[in-house]
Gaussian input, Z-matrix of N, CA and C with variables (Angstrom, degrees):
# hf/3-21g

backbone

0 1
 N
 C     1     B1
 C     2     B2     1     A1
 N     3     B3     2     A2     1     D1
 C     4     B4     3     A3     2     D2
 C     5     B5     4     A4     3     D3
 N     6     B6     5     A5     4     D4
 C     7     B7     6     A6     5     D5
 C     8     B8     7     A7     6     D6
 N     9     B9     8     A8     7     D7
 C    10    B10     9     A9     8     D8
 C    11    B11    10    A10     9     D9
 N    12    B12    11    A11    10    D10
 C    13    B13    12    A12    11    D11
 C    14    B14    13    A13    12    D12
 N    15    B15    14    A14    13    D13
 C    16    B16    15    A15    14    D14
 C    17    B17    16    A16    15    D15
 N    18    B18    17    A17    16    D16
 C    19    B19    18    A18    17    D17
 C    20    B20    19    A19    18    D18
 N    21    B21    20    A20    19    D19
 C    22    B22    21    A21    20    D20
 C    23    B23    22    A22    21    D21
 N    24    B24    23    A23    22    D22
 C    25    B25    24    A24    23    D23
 C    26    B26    25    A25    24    D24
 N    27    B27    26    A26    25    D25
 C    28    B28    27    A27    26    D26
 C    29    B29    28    A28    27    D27
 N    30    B30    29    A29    28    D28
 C    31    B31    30    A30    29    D29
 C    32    B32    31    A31    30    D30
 N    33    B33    32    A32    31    D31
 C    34    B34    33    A33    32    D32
 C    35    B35    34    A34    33    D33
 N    36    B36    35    A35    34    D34
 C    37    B37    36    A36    35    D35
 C    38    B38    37    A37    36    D36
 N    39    B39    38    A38    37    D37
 C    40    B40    39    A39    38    D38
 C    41    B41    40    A40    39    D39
 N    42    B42    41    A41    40    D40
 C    43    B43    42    A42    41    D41
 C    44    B44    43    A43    42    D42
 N    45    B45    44    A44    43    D43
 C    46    B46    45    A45    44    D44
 C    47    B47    46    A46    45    D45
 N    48    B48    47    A47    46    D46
 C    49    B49    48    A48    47    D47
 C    50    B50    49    A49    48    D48
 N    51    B51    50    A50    49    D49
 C    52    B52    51    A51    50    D50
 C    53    B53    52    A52    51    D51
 N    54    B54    53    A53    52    D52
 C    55    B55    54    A54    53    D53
 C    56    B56    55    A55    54    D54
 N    57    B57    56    A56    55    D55
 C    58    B58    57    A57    56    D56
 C    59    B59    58    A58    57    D57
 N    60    B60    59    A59    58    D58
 C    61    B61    60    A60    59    D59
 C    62    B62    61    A61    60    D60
 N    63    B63    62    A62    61    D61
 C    64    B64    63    A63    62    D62
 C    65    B65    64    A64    63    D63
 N    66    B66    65    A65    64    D64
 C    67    B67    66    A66    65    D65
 C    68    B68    67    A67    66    D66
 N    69    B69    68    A68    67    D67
 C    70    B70    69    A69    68    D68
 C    71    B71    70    A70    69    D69
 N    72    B72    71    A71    70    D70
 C    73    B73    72    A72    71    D71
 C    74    B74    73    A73    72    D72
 N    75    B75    74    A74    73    D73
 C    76    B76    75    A75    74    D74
 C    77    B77    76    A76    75    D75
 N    78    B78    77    A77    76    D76
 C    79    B79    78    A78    77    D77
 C    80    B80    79    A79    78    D78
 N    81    B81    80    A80    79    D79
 C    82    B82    81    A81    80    D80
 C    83    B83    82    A82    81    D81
 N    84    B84    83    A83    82    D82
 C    85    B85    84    A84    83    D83
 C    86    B86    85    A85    84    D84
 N    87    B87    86    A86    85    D85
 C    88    B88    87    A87    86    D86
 C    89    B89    88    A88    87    D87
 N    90    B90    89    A89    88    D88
 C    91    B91    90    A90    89    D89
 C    92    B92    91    A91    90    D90
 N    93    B93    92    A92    91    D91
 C    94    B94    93    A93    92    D92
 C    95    B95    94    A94    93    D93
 N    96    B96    95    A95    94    D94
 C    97    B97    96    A96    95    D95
 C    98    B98    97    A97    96    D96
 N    99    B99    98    A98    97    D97
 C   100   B100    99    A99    98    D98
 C   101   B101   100   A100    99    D99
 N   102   B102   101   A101   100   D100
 C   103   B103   102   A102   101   D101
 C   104   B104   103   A103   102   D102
 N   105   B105   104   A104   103   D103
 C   106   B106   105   A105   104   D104
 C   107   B107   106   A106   105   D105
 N   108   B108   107   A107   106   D106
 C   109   B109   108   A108   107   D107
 C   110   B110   109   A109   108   D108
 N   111   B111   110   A110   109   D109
 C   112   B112   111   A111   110   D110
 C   113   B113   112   A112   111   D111
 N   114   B114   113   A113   112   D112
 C   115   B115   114   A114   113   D113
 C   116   B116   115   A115   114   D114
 N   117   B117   116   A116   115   D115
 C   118   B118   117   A117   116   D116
 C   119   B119   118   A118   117   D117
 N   120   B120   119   A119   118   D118
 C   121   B121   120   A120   119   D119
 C   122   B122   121   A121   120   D120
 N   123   B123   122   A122   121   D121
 C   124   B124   123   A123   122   D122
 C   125   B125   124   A124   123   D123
 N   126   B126   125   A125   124   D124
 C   127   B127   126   A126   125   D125
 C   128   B128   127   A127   126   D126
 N   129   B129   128   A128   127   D127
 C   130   B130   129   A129   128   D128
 C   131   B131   130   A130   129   D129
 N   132   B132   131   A131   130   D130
 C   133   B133   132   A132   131   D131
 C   134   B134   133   A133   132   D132
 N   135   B135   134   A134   133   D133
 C   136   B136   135   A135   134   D134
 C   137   B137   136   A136   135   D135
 N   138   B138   137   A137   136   D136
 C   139   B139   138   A138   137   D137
 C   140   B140   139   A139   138   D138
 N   141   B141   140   A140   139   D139
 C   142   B142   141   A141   140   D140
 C   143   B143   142   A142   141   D141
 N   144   B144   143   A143   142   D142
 C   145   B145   144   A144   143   D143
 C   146   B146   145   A145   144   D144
 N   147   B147   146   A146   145   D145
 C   148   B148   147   A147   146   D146
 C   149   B149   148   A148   147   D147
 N   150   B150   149   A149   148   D148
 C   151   B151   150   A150   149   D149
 C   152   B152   151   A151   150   D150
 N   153   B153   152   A152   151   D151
 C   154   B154   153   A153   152   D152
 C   155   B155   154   A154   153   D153
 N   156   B156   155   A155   154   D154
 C   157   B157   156   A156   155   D155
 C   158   B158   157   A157   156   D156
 N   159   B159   158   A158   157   D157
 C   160   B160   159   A159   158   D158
 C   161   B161   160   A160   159   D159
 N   162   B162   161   A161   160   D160
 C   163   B163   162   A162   161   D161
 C   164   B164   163   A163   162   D162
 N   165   B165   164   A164   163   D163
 C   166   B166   165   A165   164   D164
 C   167   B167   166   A166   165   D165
 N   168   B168   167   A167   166   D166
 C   169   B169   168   A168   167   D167
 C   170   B170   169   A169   168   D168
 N   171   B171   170   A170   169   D169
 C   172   B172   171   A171   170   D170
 C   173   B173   172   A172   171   D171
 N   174   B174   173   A173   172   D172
 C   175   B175   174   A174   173   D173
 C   176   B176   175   A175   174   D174
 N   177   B177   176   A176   175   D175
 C   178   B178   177   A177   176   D176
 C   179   B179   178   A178   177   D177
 N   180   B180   179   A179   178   D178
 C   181   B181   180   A180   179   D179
 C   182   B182   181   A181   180   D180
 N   183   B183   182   A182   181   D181
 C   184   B184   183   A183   182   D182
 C   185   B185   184   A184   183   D183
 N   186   B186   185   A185   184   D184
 C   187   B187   186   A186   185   D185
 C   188   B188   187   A187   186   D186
 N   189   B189   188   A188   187   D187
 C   190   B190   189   A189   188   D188
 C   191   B191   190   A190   189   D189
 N   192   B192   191   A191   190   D190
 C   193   B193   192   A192   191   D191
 C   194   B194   193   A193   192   D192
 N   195   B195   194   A194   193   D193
 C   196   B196   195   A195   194   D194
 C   197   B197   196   A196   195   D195
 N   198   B198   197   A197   196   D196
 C   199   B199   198   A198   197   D197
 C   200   B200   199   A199   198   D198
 N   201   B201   200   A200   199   D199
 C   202   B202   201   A201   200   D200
 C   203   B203   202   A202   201   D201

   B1=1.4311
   B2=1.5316
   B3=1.7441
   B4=1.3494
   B5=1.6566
   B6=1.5565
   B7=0.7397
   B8=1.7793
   B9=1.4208
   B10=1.3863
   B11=1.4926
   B12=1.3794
   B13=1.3394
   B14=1.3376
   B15=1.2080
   B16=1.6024
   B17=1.5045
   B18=1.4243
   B19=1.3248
   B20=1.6781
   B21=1.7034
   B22=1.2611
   B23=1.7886
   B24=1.3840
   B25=1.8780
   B26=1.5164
   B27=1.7055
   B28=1.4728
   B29=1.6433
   B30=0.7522
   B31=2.0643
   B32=1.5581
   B33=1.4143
   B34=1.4020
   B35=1.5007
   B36=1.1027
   B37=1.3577
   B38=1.9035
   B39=1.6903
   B40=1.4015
   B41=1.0768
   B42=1.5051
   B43=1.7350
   B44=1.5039
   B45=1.4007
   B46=1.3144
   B47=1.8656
   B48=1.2940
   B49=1.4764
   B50=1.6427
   B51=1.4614
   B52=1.4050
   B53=1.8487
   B54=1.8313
   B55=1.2158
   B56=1.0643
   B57=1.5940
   B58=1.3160
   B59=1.3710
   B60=1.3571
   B61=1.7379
   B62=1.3717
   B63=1.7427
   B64=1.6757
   B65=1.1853
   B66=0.9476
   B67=1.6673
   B68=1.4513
   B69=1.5605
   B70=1.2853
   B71=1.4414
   B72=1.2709
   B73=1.5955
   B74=1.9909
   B75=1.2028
   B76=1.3793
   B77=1.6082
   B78=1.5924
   B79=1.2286
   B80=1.6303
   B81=1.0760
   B82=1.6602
   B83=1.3330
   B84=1.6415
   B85=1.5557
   B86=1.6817
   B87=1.1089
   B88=1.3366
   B89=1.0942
   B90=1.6776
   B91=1.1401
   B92=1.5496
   B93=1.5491
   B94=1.6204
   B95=1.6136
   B96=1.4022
   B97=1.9224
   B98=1.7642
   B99=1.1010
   B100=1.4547
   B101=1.9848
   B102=1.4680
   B103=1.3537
   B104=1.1214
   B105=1.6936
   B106=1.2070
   B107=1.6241
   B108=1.0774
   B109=1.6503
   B110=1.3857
   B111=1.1730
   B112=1.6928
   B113=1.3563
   B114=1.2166
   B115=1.5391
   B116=1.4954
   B117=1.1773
   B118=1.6076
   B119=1.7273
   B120=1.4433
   B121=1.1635
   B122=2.3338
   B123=1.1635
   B124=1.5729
   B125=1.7542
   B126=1.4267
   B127=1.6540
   B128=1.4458
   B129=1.3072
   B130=1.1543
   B131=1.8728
   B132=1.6498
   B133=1.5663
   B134=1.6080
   B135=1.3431
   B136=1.6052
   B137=1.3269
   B138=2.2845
   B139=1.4004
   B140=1.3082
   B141=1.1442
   B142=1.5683
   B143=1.2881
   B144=1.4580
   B145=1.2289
   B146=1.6923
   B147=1.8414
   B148=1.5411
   B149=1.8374
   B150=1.3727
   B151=1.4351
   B152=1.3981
   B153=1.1605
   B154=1.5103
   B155=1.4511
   B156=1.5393
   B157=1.6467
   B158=1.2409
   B159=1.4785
   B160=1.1118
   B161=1.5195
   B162=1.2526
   B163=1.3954
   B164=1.9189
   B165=1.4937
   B166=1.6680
   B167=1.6363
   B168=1.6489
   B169=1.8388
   B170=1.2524
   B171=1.8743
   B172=1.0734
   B173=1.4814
   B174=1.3792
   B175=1.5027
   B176=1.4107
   B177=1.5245
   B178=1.9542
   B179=1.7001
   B180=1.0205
   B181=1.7063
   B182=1.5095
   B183=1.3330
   B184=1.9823
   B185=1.8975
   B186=1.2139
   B187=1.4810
   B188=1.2668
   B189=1.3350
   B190=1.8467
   B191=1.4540
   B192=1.4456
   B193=1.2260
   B194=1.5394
   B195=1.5279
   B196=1.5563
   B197=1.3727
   B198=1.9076
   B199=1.7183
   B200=1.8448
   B201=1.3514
   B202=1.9391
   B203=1.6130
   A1=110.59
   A2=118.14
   A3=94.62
   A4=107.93
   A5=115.00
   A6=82.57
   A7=131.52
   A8=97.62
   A9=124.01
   A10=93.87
   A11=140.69
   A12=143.24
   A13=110.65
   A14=126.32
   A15=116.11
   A16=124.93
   A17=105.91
   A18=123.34
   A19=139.91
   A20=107.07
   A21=85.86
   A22=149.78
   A23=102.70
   A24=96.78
   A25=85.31
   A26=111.44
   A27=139.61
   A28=115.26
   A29=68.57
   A30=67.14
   A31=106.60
   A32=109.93
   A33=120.18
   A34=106.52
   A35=102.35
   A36=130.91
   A37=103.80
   A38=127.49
   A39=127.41
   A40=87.37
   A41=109.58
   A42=114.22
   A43=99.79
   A44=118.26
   A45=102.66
   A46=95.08
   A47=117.43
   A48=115.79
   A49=99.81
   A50=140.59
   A51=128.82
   A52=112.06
   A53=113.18
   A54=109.64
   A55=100.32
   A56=152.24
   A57=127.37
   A58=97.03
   A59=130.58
   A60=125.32
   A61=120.18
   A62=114.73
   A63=104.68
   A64=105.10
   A65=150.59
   A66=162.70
   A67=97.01
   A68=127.20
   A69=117.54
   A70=114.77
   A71=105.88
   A72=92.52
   A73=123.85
   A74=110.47
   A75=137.54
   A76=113.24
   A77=103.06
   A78=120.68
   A79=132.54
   A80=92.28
   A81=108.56
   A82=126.66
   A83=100.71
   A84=112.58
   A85=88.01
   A86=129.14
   A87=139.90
   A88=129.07
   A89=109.20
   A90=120.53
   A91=130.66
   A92=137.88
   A93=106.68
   A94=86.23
   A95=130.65
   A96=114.17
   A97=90.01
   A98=108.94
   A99=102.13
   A100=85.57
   A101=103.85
   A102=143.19
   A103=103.24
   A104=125.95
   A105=110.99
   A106=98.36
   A107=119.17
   A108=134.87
   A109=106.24
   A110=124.87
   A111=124.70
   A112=102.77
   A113=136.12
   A114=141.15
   A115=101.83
   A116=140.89
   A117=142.68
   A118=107.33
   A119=114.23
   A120=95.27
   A121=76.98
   A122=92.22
   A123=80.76
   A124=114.80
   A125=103.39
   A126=107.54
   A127=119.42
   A128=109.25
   A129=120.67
   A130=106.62
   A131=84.66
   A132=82.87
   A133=124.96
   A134=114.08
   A135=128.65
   A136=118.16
   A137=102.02
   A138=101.42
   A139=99.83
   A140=128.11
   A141=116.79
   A142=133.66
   A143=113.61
   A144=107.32
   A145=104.44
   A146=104.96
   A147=117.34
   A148=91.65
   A149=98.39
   A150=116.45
   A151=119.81
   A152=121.12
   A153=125.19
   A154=111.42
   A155=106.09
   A156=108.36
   A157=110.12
   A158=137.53
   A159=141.86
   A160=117.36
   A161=108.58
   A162=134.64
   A163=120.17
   A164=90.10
   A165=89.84
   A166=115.26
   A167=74.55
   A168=90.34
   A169=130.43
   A170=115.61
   A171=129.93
   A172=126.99
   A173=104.35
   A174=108.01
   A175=115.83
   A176=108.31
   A177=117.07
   A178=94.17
   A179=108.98
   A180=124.38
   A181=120.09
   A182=82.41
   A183=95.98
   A184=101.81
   A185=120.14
   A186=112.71
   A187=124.53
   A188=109.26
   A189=91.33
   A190=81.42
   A191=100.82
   A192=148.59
   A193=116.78
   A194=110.68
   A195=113.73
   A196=118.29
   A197=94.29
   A198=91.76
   A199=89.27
   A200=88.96
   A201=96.13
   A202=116.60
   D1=-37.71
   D2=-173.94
   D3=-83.96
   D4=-15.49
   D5=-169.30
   D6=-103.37
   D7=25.09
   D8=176.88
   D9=-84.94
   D10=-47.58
   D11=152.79
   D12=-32.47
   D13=-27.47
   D14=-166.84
   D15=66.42
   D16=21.85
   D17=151.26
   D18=-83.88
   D19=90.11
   D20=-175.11
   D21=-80.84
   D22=160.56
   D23=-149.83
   D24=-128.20
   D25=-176.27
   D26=150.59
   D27=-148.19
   D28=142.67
   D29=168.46
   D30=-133.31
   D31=134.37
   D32=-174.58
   D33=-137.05
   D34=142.16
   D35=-172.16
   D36=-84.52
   D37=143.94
   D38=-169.01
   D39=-144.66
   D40=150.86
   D41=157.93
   D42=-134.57
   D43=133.73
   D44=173.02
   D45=150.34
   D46=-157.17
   D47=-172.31
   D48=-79.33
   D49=152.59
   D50=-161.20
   D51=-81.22
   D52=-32.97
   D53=-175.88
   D54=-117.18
   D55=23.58
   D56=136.79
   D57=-76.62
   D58=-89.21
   D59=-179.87
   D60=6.37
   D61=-63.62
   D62=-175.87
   D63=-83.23
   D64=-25.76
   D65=-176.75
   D66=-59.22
   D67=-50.74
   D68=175.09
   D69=-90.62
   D70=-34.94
   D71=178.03
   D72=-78.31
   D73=-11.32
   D74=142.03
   D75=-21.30
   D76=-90.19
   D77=154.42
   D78=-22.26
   D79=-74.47
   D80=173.33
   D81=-35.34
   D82=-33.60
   D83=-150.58
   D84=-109.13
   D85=-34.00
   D86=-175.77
   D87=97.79
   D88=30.51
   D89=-163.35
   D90=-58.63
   D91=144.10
   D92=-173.46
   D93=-122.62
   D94=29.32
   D95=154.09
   D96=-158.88
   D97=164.67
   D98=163.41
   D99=-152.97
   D100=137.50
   D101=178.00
   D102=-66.64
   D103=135.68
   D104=166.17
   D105=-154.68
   D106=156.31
   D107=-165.07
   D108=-118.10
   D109=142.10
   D110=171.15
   D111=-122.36
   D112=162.31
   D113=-161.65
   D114=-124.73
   D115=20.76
   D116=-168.91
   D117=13.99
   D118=88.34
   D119=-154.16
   D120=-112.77
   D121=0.23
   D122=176.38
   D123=113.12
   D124=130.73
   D125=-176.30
   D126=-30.31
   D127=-47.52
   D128=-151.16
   D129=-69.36
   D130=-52.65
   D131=174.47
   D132=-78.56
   D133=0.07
   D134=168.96
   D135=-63.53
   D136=-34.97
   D137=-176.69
   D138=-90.37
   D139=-32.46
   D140=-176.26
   D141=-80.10
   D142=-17.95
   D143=-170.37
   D144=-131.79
   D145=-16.50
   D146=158.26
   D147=71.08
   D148=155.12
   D149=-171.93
   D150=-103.09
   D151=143.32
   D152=-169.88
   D153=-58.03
   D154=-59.22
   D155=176.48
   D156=-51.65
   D157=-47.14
   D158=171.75
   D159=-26.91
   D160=-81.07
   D161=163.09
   D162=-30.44
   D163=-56.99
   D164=167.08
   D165=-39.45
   D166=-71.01
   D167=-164.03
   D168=-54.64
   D169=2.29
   D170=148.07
   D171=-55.47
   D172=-59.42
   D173=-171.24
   D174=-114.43
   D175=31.60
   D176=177.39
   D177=-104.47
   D178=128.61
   D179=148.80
   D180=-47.86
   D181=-25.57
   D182=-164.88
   D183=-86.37
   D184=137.54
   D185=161.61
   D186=-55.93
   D187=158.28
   D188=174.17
   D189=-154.88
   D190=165.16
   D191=-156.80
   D192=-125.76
   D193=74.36
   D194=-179.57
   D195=-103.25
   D196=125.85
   D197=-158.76
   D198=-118.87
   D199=173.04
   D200=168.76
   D201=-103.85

């Protein structure tokens, strides 16, 4: 889709803890938004175990973009 839009993208694959990983590889790459998805998986597990995008977008320089 974006890139029938003529928007250019990458998508990369991470293994490792979810918001140090994009937070540095973010960085690295020079990124100026990084995309992020939440799974509504429910309060309960939001307070206990807290959400990745969440977490990023604490400690990224980079903006991000958290969608549902």
């Amino acid at each position: 889709m974006l890139a029938g839009a003529g928007i250019a993208h990458a998508v990369h694959g991470l293994i490792g803890e979810p918001k140090a990983d994009i937070a540095l590889f973010a960085s690295s790459q020079g990124a100026e938004l990084i995309a992020m998805g939440t799974r509504r998986t429910g309060v309960m597990q939001h307070i206990l175990i807290g959400s990745a995008a969440l977490k990023t977008s604490i400690i990224c320089n980079v903006p991000i973009a958290i969608m549902r």
